[in-house]
N, C-alpha and C positions, 0 to 999 in steps of 0.2 A: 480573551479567556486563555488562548493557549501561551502566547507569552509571560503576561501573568504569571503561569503556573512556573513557565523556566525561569523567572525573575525569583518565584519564591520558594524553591527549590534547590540554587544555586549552592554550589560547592558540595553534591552527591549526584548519584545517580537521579534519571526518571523514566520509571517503567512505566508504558498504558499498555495497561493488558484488557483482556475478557476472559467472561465464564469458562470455564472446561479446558483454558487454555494450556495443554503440558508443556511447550516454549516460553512461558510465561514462568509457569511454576520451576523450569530447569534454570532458566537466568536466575531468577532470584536466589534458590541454592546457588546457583556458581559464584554471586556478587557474597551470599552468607561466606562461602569457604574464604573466598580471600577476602573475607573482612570488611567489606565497602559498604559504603553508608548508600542506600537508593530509600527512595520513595517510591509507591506503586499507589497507579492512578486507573483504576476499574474505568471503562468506557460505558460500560453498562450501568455506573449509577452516576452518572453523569450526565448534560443534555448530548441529543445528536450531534450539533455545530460542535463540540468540541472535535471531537472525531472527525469532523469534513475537514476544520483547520487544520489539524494534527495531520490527516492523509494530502492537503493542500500546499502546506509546507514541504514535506517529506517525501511526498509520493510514495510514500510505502503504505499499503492496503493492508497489512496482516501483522496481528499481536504477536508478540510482543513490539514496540516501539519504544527504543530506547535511547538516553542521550546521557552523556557525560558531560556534566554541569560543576566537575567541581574547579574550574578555573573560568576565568572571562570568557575564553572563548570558549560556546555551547557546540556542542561534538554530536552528531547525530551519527550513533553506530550505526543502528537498524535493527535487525532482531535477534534472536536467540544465535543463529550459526556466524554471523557478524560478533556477538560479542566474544565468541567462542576464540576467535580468532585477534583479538584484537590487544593491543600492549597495555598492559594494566601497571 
């Protein structure tokens, strides 16, 4: 399932966020201002096993979860203060 998603998703962002999340909602505005293209994938209306791959993969436990997909090689930043920082 979770590859899938990076397979169909390829060449933009991919956010898995949750409910309430405001690291969720600031990524996303920061991606709106400089213009980038992302997809945002709720873990809440999704099954659990996504989320266990996703934290499996990753090892990161906390929304936001994010990758940079828009070349071959799939780029897992991490969350909201990782993309903060990271070369766009």
């Amino acid at each position: 399932m979770f590859v899938e998603l990076l397979e169909k998703h390829q060449g933009q962002f991919l956010i898995f966020s949750g409910k309430f999340c405001g690291y969720c909602t600031a990524a996303k505005r920061f991606l709106d201002q400089k213009k980038l293209p992302y997809t945002e994938i709720s873990f809440d209306s999704e099954p659990s096993q996504l989320r266990e791959e996703v934290v499996e993969a990753t090892h990161h436990r906390t929304v936001p979860v994010i990758f940079d997909l828009r070349t071959d090689e799939r780029i897992f930043i991490g969350g909201f203060d990782e993309l903060n920082k990271y070369p766009l």
